[in-house]
PQR file of N, CA, C, O and H, with PARSE charges and radii, in Angstrom:
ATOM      1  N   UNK A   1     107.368 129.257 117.296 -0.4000 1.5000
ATOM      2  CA  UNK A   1     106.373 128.480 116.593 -0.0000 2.0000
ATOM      3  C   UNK A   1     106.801 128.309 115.141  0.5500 1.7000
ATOM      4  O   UNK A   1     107.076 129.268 114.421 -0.5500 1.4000
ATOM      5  N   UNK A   2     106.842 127.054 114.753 -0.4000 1.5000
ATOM      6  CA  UNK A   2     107.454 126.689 113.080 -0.0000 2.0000
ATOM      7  C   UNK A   2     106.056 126.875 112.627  0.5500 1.7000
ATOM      8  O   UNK A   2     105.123 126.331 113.218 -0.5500 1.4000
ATOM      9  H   UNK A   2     106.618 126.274 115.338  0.4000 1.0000
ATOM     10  N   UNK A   3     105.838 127.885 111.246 -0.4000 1.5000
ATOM     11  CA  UNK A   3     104.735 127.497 110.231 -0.0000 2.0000
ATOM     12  C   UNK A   3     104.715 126.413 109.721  0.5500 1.7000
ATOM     13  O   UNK A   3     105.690 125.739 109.388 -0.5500 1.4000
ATOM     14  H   UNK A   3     106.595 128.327 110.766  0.4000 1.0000
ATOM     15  N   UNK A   4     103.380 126.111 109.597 -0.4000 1.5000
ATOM     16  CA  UNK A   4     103.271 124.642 108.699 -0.0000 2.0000
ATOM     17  C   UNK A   4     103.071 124.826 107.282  0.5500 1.7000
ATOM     18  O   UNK A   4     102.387 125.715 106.776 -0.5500 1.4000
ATOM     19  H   UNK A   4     102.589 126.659 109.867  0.4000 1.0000
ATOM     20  N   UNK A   5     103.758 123.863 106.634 -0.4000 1.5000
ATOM     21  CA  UNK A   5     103.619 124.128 105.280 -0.0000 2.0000
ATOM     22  C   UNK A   5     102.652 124.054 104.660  0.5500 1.7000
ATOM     23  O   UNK A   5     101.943 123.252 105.267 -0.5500 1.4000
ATOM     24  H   UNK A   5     104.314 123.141 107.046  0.4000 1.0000
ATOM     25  N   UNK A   6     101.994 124.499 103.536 -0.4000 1.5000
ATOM     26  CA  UNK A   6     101.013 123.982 102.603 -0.0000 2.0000
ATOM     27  C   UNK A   6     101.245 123.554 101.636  0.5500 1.7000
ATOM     28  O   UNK A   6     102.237 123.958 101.028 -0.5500 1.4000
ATOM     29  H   UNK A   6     102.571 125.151 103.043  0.4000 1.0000
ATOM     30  N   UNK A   7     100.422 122.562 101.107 -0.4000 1.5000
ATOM     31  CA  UNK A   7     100.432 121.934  99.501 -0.0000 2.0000
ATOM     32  C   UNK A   7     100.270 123.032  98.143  0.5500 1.7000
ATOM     33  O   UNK A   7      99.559 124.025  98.300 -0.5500 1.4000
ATOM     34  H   UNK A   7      99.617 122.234 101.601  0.4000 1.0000
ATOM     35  N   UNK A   8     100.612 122.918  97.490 -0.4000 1.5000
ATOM     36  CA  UNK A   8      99.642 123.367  96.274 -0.0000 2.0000
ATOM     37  C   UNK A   8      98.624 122.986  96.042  0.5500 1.7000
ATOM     38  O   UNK A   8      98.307 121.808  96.203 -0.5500 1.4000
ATOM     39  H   UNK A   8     101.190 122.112  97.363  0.4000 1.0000
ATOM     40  N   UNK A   9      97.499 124.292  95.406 -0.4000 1.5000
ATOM     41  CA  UNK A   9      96.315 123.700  95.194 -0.0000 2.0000
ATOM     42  C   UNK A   9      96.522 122.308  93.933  0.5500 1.7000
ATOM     43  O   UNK A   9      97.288 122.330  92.969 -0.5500 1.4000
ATOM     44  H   UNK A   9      97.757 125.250  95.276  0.4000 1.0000
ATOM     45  N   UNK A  10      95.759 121.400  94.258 -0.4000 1.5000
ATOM     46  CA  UNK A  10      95.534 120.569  93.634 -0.0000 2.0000
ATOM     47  C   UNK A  10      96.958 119.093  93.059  0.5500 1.7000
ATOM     48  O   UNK A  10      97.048 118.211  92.205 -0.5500 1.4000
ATOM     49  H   UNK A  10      95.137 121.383  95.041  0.4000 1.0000
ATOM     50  N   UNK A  11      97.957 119.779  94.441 -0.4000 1.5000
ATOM     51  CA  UNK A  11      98.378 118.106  94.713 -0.0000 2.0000
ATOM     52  C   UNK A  11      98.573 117.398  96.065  0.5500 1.7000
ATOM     53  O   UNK A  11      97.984 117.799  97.069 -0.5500 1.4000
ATOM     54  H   UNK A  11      97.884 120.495  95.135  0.4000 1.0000
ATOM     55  N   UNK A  12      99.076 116.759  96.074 -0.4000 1.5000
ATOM     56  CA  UNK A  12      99.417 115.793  96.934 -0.0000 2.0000
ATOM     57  C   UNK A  12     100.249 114.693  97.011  0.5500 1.7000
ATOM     58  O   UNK A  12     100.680 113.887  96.186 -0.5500 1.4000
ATOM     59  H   UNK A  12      99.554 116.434  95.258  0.4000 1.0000
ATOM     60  N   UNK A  13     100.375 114.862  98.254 -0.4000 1.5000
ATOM     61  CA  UNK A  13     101.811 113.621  98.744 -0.0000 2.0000
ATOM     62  C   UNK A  13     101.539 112.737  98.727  0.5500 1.7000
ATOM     63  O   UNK A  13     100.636 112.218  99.383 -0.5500 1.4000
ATOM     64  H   UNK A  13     100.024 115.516  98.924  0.4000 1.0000
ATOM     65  N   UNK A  14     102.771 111.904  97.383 -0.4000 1.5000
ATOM     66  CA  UNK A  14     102.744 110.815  97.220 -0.0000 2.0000
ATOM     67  C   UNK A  14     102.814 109.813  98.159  0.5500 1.7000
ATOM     68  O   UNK A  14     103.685 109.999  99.009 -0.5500 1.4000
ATOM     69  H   UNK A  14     103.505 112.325  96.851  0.4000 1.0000
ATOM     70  N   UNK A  15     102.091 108.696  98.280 -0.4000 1.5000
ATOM     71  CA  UNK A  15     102.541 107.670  98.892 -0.0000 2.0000
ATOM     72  C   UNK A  15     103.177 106.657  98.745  0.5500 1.7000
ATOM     73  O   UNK A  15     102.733 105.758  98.031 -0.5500 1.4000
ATOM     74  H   UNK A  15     101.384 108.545  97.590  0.4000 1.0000
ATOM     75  N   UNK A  16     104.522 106.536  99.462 -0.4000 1.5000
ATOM     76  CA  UNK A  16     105.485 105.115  98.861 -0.0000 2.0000
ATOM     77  C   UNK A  16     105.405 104.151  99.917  0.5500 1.7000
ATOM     78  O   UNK A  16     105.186 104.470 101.086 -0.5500 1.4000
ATOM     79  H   UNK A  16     104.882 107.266 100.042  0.4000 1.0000
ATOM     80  N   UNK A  17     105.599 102.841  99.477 -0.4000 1.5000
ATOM     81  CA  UNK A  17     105.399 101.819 100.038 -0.0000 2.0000
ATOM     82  C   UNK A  17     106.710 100.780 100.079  0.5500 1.7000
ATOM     83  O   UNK A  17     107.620 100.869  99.255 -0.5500 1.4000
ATOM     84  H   UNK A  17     105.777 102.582  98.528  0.4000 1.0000
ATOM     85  N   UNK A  18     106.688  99.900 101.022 -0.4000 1.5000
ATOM     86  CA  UNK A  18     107.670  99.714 100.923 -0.0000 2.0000
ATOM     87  C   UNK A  18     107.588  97.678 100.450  0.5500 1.7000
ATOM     88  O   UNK A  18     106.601  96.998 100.729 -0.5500 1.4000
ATOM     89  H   UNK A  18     105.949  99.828 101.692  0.4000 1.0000
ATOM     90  N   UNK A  19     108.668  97.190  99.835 -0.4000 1.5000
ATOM     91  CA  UNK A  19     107.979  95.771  99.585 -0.0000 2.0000
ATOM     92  C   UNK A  19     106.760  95.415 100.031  0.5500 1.7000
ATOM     93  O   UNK A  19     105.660  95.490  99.484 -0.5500 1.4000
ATOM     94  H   UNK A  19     109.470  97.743  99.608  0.4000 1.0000
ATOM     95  N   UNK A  20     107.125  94.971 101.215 -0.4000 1.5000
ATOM     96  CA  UNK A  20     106.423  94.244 102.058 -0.0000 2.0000
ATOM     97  C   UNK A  20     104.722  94.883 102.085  0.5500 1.7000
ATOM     98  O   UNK A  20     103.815  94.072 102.271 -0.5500 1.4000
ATOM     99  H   UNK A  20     108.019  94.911 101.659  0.4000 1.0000
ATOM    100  N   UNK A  21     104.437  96.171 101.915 -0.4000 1.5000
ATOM    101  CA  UNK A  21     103.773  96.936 101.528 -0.0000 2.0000
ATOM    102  C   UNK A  21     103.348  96.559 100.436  0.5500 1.7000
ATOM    103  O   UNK A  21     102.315  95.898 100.544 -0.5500 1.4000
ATOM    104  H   UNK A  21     105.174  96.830 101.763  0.4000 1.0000
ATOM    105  N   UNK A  22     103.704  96.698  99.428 -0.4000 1.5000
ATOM    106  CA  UNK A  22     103.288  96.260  97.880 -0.0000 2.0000
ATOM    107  C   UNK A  22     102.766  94.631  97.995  0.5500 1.7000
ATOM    108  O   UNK A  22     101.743  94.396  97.351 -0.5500 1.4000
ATOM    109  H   UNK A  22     104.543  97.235  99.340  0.4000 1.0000
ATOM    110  N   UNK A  23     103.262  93.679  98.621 -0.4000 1.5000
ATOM    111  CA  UNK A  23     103.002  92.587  98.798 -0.0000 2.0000
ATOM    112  C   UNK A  23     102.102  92.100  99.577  0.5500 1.7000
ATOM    113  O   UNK A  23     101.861  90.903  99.425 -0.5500 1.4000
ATOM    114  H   UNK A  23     104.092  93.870  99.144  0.4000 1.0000
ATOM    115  N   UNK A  24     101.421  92.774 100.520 -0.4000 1.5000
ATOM    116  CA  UNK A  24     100.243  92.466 101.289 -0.0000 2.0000
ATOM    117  C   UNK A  24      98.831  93.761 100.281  0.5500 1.7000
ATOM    118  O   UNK A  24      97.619  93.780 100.498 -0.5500 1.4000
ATOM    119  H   UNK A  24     101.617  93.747 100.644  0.4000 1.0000
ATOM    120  N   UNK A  25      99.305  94.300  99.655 -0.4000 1.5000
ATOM    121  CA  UNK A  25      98.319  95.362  98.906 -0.0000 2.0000
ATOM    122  C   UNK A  25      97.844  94.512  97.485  0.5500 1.7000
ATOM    123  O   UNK A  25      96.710  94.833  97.127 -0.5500 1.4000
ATOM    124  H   UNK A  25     100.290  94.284  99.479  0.4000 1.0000
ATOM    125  N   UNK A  26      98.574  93.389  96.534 -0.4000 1.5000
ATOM    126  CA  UNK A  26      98.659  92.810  95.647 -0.0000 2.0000
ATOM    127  C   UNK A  26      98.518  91.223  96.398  0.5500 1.7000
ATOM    128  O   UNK A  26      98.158  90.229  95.768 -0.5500 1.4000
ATOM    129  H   UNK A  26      99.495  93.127  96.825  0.4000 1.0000
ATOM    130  N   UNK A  27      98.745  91.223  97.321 -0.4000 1.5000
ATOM    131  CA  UNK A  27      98.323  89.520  97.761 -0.0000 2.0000
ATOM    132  C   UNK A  27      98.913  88.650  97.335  0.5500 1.7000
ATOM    133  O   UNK A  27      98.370  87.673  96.819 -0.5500 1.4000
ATOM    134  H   UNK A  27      99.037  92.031  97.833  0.4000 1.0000
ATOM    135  N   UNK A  28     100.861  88.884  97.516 -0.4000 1.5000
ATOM    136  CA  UNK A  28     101.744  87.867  97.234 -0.0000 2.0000
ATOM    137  C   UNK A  28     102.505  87.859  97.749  0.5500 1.7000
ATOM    138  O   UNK A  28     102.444  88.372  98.866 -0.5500 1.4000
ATOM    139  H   UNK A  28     101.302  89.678  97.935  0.4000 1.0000
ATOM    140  N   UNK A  29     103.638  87.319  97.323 -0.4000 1.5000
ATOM    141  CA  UNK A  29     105.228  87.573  98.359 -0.0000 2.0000
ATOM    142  C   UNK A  29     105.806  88.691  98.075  0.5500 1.7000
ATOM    143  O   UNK A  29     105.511  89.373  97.094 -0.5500 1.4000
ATOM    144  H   UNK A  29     103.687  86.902  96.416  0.4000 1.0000
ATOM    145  N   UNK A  30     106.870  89.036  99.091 -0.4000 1.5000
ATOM    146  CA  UNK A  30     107.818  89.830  98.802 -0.0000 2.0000
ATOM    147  C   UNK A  30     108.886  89.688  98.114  0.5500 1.7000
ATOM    148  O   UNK A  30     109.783  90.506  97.910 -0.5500 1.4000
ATOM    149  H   UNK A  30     107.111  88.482  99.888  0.4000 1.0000
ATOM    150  N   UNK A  31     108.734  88.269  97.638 -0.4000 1.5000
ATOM    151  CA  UNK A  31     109.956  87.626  95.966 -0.0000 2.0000
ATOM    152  C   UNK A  31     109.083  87.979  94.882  0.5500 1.7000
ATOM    153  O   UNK A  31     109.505  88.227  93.752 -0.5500 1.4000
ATOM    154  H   UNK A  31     108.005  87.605  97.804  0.4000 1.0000
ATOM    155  N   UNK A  32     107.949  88.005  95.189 -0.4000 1.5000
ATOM    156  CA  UNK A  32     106.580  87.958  93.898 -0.0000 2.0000
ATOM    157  C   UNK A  32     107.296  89.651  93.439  0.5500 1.7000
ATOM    158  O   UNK A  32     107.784  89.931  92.345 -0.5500 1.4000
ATOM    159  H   UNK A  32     107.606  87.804  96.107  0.4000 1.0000
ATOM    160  N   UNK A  33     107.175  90.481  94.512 -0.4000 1.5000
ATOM    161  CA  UNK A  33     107.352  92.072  94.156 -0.0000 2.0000
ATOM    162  C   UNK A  33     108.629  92.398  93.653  0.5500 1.7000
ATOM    163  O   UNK A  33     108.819  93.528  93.204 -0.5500 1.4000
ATOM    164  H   UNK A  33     106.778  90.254  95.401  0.4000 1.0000
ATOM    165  N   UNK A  34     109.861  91.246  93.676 -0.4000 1.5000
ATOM    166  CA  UNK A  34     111.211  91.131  93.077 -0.0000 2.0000
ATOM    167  C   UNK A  34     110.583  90.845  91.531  0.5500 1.7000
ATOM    168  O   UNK A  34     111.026  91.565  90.636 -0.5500 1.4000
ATOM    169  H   UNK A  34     109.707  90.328  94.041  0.4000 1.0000
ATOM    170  N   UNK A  35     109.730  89.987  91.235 -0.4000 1.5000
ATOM    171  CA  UNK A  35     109.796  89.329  90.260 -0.0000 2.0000
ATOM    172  C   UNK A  35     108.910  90.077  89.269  0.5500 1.7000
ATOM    173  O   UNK A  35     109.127  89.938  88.066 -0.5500 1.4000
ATOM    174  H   UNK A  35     109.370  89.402  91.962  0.4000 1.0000
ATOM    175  N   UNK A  36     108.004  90.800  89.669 -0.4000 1.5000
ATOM    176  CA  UNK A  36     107.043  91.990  88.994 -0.0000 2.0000
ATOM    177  C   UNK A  36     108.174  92.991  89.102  0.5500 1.7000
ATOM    178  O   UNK A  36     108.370  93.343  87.939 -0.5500 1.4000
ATOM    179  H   UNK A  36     107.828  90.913  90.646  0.4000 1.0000
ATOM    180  N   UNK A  37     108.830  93.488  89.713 -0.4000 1.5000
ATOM    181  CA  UNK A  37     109.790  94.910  89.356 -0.0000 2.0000
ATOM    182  C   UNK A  37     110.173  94.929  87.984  0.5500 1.7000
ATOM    183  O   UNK A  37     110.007  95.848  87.182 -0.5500 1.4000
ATOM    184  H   UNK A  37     108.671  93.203  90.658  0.4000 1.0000
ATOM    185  N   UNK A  38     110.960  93.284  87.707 -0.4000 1.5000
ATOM    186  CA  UNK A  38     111.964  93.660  86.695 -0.0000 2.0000
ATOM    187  C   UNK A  38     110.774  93.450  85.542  0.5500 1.7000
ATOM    188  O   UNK A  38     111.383  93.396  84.473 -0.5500 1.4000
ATOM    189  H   UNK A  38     111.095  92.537  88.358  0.4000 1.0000
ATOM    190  N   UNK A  39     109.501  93.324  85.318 -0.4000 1.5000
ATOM    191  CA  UNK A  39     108.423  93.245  84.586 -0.0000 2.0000
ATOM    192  C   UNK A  39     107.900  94.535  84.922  0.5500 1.7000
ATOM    193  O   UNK A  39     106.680  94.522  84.759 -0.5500 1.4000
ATOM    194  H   UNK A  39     109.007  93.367  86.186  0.4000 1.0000
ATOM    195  N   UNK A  40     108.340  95.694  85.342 -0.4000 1.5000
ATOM    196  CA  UNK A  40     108.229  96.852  85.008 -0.0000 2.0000
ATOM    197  C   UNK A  40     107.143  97.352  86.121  0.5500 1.7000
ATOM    198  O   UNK A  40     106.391  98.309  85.929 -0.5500 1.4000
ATOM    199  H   UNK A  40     109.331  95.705  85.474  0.4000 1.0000
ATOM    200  N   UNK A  41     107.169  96.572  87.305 -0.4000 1.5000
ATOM    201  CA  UNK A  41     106.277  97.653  88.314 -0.0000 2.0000
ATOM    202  C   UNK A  41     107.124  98.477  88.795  0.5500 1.7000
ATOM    203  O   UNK A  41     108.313  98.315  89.072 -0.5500 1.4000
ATOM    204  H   UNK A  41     107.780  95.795  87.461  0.4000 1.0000
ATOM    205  N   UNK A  42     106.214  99.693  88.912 -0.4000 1.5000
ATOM    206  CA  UNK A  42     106.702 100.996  89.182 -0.0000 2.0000
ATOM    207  C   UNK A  42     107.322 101.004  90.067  0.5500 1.7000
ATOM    208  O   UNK A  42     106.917 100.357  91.033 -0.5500 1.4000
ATOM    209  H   UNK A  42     105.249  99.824  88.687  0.4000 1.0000
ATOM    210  N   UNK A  43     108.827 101.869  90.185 -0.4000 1.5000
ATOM    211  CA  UNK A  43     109.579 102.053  91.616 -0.0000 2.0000
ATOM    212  C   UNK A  43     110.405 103.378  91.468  0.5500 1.7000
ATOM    213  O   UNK A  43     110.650 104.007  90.439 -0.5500 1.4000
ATOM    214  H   UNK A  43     109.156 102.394  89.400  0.4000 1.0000
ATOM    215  N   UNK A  44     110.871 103.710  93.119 -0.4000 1.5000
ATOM    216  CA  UNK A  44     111.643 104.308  92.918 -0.0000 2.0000
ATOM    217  C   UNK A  44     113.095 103.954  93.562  0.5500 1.7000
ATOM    218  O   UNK A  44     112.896 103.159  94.481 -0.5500 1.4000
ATOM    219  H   UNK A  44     110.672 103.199  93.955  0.4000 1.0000
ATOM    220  N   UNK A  45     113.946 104.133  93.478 -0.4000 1.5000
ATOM    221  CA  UNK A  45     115.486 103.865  94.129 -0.0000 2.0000
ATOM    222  C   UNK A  45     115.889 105.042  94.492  0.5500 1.7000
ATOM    223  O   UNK A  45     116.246 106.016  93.830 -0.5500 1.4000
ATOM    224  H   UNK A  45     114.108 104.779  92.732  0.4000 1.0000
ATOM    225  N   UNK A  46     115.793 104.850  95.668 -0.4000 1.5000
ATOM    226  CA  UNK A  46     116.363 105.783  96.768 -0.0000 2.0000
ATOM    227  C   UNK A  46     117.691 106.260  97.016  0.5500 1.7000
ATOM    228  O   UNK A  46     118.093 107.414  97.161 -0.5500 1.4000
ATOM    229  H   UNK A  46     115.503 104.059  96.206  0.4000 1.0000
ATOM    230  N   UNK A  47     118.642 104.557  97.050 -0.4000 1.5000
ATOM    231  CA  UNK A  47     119.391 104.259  97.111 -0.0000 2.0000
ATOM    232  C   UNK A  47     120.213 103.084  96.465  0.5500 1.7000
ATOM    233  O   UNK A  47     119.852 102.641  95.375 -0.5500 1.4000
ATOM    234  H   UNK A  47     118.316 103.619  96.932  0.4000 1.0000
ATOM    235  N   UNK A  48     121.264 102.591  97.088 -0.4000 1.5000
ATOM    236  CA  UNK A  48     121.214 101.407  96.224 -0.0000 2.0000
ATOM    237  C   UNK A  48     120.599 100.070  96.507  0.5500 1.7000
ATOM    238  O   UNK A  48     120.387  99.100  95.779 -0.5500 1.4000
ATOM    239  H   UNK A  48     121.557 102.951  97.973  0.4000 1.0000
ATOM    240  N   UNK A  49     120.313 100.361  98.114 -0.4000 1.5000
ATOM    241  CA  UNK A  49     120.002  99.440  98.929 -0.0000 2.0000
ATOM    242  C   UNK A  49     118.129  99.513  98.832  0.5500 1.7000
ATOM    243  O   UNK A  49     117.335  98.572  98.824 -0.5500 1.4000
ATOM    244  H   UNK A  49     120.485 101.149  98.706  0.4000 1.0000
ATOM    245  N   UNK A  50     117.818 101.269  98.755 -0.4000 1.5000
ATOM    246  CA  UNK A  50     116.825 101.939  99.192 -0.0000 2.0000
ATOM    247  C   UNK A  50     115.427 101.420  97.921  0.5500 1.7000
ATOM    248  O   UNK A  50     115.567 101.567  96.707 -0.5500 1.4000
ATOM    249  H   UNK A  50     118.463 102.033  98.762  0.4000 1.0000
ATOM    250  N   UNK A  51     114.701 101.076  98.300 -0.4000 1.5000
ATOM    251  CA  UNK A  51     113.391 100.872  97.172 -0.0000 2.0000
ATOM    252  C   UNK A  51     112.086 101.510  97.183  0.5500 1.7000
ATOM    253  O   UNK A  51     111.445 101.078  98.141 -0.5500 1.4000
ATOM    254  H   UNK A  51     114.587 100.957  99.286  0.4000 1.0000
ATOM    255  N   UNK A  52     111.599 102.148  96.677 -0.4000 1.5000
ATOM    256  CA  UNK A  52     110.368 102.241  97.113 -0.0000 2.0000
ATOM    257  C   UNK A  52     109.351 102.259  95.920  0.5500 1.7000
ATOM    258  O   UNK A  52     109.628 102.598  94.770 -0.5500 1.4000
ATOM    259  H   UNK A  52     112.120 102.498  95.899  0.4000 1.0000
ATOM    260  N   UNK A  53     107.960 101.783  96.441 -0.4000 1.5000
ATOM    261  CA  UNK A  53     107.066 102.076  95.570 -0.0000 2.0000
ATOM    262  C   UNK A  53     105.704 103.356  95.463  0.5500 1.7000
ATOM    263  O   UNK A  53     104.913 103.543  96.388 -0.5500 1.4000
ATOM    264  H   UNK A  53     107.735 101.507  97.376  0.4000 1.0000
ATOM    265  N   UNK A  54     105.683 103.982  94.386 -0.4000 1.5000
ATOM    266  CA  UNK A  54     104.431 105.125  94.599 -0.0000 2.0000
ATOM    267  C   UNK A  54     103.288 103.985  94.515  0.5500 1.7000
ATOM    268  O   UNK A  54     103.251 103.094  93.666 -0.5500 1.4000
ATOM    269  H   UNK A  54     106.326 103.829  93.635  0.4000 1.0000
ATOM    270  N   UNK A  55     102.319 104.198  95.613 -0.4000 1.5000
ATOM    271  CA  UNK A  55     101.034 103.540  95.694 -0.0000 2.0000
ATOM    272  C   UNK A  55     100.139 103.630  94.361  0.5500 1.7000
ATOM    273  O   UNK A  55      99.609 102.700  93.753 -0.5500 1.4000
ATOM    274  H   UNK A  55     102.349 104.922  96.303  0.4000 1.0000
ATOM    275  N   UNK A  56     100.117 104.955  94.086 -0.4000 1.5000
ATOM    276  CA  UNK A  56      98.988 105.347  93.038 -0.0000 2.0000
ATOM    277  C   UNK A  56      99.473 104.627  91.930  0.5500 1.7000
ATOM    278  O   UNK A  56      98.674 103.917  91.319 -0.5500 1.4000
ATOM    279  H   UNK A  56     100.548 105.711  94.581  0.4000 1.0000
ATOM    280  N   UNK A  57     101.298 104.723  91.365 -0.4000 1.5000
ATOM    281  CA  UNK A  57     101.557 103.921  90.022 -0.0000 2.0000
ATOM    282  C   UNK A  57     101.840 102.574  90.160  0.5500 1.7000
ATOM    283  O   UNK A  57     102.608 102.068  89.341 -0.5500 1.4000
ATOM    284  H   UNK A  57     101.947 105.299  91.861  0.4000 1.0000
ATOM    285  N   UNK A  58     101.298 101.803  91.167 -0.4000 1.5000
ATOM    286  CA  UNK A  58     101.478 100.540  91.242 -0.0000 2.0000
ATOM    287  C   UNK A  58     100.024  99.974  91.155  0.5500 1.7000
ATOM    288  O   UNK A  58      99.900  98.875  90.613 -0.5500 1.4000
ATOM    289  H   UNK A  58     100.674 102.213  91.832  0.4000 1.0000
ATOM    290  N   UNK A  59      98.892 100.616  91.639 -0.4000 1.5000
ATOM    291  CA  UNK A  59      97.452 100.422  91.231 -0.0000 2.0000
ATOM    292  C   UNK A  59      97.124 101.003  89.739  0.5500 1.7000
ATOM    293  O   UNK A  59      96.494 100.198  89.053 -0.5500 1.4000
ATOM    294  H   UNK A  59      98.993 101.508  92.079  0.4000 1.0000
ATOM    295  N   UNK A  60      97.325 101.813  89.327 -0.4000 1.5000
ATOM    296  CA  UNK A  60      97.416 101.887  87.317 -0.0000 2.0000
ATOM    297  C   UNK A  60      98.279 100.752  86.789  0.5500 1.7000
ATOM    298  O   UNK A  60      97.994 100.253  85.700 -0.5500 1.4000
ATOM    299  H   UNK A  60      97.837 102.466  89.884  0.4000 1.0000
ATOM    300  N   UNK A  61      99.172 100.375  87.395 -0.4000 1.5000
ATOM    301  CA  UNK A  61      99.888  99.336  86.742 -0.0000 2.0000
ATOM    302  C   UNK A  61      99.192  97.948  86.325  0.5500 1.7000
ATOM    303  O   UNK A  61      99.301  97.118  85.423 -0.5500 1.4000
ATOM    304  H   UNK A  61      99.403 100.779  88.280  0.4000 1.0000
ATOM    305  N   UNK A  62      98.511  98.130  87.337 -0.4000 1.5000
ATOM    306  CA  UNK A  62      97.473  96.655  87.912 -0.0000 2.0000
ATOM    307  C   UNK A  62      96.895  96.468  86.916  0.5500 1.7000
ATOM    308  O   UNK A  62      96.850  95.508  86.147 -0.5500 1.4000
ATOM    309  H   UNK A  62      98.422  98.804  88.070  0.4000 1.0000
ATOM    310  N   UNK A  63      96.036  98.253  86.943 -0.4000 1.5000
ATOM    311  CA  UNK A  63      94.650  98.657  86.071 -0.0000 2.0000
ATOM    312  C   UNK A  63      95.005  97.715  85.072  0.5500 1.7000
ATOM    313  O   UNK A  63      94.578  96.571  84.918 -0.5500 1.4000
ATOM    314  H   UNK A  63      96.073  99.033  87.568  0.4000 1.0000
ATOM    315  N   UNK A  64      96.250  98.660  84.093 -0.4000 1.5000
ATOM    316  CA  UNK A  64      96.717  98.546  83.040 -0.0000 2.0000
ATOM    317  C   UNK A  64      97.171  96.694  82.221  0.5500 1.7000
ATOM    318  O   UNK A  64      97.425  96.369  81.061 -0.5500 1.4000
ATOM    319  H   UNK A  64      96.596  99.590  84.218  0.4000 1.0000
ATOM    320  N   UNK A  65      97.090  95.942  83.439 -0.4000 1.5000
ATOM    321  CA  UNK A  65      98.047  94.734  83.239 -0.0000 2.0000
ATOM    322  C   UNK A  65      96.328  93.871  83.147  0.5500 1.7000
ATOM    323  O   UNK A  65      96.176  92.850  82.476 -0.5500 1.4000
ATOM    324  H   UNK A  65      96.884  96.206  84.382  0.4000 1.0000
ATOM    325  N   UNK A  66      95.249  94.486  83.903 -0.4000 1.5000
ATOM    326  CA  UNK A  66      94.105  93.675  83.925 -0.0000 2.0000
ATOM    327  C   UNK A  66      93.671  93.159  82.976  0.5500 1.7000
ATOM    328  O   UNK A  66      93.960  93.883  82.023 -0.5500 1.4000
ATOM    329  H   UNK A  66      95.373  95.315  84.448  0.4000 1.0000
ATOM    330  N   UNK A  67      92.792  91.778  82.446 -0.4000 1.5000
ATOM    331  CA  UNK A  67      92.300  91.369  81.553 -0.0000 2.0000
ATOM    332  C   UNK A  67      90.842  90.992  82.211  0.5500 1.7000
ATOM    333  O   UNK A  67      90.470  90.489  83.271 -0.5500 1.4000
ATOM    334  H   UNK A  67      92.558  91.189  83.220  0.4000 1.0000
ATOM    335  N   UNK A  68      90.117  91.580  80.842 -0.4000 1.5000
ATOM    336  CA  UNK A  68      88.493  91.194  80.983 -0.0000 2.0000
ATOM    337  C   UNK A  68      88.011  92.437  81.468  0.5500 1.7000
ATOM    338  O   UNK A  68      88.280  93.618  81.246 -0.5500 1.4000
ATOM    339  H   UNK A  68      90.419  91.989  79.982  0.4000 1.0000
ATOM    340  N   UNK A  69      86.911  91.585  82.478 -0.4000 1.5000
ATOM    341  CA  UNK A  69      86.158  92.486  83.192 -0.0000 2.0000
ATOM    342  C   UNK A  69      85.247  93.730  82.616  0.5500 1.7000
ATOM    343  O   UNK A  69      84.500  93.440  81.682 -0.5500 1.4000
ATOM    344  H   UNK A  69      86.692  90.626  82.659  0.4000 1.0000
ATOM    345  N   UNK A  70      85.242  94.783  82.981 -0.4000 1.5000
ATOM    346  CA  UNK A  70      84.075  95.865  82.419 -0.0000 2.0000
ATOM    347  C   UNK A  70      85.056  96.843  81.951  0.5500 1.7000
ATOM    348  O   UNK A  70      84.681  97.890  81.422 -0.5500 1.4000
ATOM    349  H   UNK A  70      85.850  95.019  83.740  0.4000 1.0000
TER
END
């Protein structure tokens, strides 16, 4: 029987997403999520090929980019 691991209190696993992911979550293309990267949405590179995005710093990004509202 393998033990299962536990978290530390008080984090949690990030969630990464992948383009196509980011692009149905933001409601554009997957060129749109080329074209916001190099405008500084959050990523990580895996590889050279490899991309990914953390969910949580791509919704602060949003926050952060929002105008108006409350």
């Amino acid at each position: 029987m393998v033990p299962q691991r536990e978290t530390p209190a008080g984090t949690e696993r990030a969630e990464l997403l992948k383009k196509r992911g980011v692009a149905t979550l933001l409601s554009v293309s997957p060129r749109k999520v080329d074209d916001l990267q190099r405008q500084g949405l959050p990523h990580v590179r895996l590889s050279a090929r490899c991309i990914r995005y953390p969910r949580a710093a791509v919704l602060e990004w949003v926050v952060s980019r929002t105008i108006g509202g409350r």
